[in-house]
N, C-alpha and C positions, 0 to 999 in steps of 0.2 A: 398820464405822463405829463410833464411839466416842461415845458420852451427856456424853462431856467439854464442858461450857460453854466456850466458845473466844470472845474476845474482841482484836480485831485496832486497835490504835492508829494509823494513820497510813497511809494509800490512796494511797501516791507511788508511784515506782517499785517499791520492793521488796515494799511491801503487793501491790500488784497480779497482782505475779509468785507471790505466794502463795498470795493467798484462792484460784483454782482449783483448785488441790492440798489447801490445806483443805476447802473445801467438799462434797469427794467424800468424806472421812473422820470429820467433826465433824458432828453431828445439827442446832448452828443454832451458824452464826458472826455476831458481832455487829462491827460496825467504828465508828470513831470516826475521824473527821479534823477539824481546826479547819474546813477550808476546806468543810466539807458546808456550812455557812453559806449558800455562793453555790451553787444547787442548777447553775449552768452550767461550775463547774471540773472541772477532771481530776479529784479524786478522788470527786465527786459523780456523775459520767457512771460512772466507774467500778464504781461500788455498784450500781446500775441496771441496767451492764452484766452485775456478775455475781450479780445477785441478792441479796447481801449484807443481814441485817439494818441496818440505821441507828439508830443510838441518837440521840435529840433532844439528848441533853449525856451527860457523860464518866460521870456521876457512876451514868443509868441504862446505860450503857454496860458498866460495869465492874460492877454490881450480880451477886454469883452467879456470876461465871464462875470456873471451874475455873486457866482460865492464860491469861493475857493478853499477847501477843505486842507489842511495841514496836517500830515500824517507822517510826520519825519522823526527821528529819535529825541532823545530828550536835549545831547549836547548839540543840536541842530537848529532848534527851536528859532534862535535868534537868528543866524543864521537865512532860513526859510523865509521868515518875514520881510530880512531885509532885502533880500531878490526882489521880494513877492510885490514891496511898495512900490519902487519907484513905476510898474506897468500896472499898477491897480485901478480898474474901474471905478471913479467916483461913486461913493454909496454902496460897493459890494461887501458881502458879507465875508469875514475870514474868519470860520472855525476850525481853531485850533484844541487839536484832538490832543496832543501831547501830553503826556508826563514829565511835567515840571514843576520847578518850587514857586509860590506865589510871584517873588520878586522876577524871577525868570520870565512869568507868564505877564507881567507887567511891562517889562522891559517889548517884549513885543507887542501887547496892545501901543504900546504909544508909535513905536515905530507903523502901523498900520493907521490906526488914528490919524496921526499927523499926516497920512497921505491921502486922505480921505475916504478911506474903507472904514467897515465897521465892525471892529473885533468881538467875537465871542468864546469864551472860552468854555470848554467842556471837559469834564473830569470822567473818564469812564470805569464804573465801579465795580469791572470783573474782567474775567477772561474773554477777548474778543470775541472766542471764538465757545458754544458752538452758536449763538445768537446776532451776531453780527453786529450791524447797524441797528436791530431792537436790544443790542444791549443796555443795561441800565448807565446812563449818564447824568450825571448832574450841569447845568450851565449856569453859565453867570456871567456880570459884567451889565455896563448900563445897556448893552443892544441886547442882551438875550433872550427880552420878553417880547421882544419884538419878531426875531428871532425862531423863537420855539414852534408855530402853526407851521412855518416852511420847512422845520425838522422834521417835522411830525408828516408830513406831506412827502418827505424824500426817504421817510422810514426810519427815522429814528426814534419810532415808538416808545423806547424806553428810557427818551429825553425828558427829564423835567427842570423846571426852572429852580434856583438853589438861591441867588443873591445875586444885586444886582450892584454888589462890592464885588470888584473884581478883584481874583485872588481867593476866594473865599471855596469855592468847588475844587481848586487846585490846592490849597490845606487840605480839604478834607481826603483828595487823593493820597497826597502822600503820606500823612498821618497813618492809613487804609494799609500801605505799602509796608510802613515799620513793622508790620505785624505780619503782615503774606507773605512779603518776601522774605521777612525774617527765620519764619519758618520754614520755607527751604531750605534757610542756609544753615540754621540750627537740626536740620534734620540729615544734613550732611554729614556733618560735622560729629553729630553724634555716633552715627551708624559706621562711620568711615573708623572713628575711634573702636566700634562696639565690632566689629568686624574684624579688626586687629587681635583684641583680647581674644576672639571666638566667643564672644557673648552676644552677636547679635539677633541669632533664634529669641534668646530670652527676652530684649531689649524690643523688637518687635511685637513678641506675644504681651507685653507690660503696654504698650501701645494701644493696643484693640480699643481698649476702653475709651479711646483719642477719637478713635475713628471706626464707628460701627458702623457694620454693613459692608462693607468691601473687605473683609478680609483684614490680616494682622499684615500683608505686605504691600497691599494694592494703592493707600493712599500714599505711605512713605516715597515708595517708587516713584507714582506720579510726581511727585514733589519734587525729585530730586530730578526727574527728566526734563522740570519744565526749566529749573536753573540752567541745567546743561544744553537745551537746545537754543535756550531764549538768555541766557548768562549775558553777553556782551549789550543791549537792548537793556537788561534789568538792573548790568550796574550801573550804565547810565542813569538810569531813573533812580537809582539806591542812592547816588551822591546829589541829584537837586532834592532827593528824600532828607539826607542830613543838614545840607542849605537850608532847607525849610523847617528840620529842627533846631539848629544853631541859631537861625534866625530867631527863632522863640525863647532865645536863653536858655538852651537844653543842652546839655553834654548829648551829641551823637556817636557816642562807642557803638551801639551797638548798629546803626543803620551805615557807620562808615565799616565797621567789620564786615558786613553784609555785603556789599559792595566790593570790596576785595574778595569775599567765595564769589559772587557771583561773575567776576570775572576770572578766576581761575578756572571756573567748571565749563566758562565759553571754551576754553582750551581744550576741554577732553570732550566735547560733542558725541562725537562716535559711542561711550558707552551707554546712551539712551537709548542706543538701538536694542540693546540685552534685555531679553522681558525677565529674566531672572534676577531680580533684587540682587544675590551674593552673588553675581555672578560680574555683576554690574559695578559693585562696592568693590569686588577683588583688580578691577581695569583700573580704575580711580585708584585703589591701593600704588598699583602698579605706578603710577603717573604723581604720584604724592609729593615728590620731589618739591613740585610747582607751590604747596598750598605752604601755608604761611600758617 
């Protein structure tokens, strides 16, 4: 265990899938989320749940700690940081876990930089969950090789060093996105259409071939539940995905259409709970009003 001060920004999804693996290596993690405010939200149950220190505001939150970890949404980003400087430890580390476009993740190294911390940024290049903090991450920026042995120390095993241009790990994110989350939303999209016609028996068995080994309905489902649970979170990150395409001179039709499903499907949550595929696409049928 490590006497490192560890301070955690943001108790959503990805804070969550954290502080457990922190907590077993850092002597006292301290968390911060807006929404601790309403002690009956998710990330308020959460702290509770795991025992987490609670800082009453940012400012004693961040007092002292050694490295303070960002794990806030993607339009937060900037935001997060700027709390984060003006009570930053001279010399502490800030990595930022976020899904953001380069230019985004730049905009906050400077704002920490200039305070005297030292930013790193981390691209993480899968699902949080079920691997956690050994998920696969790429880092970068000029502090990340410096960086990397105290990741790898706090359990982020599946951190490796990427470029020490910063920005460069955060391309490779969301380039990564145009395509995963794209296909959620093209899997929606399709099936919602094919489910209408009564041709989506056929349109899933045409599928298999996509996706062997789980069945003709087990990945689509999955797919489309992860939109629906995690939609509002993923269009966040869908539109610094199209920033980061526009930015390259690229028409983003398809990562900003993306982005509008995935904020439609944050609306119908509830039909994730149906483990029946048609059963699932008939709720959404139901609710179609909404989609564009």
């Amino acid at each position: 265990m490590t006497a490192l001060s560890t301070c955690l920004v943001g108790l959503g999804e990805v804070g969550q899938a954290l502080a457990p693996d922190l907590l077993v290596r850092v002597a006292q993690l301290t968390a911060w989320d807006l929404k601790f405010v309403d002690r009956h939200s998710a990330p308020s149950r959460a702290a509770a749940q795991f025992n987490v220190l609670v800082a009453p505001d940012v400012r004693q939150a961040v007092a002292g700690a050694d490295l303070v970890i960002s794990a806030v949404t993607a339009a937060q980003t900037g935001d997060a940081a700027s709390s984060v400087a003006p009570h930053l430890k001279p010399g502490a580390f800030y990595f930022d876990l976020n899904s953001t476009s380069p230019s985004a993740k730049s905009r906050a190294a400077n704002i920490i930089d200039s305070a005297g911390g030292r930013f790193v940024e981390a691209a993480i290049m899968s699902p949080i969950s079920p691997r956690h903090a050994a998920s696969p991450m790429l880092l970068g920026g000029p502090h990340a090789s410096e960086f990397l042995p105290l990741a790898r120390e706090l359990g982020f095993s599946g951190a490796e060093m990427f470029s020490e241009k910063l920005g460069a790990a955060s391309a490779a994110k969301m380039c990564r996105s145009v395509v995963i989350k794209g296909l959620e939303t093209l899997m929606i999209e399709s099936l919602l259409s094919a489910r209408h016609y009564g041709v989506d028996g056929a349109v899933l068995e045409s599928l298999r071939a996509l996706f062997p080994g789980d069945g003709a309905t087990a990945t689509p489902r999955y797919m489309i539940s992860r939109a629906l649970i995690h939609g509002r979170r993923r269009a966040e990150e869908m539109r610094e995905v199209a920033r980061t395409v526009e930015d390259a001179g690229v028409s983003s039709r398809m990562s900003s259409a993306c982005a509008e499903w995935q904020d439609w499907a944050s609306h119908h949550a509830e039909a994730a709970n149906e483990p029946d595929i048609a059963v699932m696409l008939d709720s959404l049928l139901a609710a179609r009003g909404g989609a564009k």
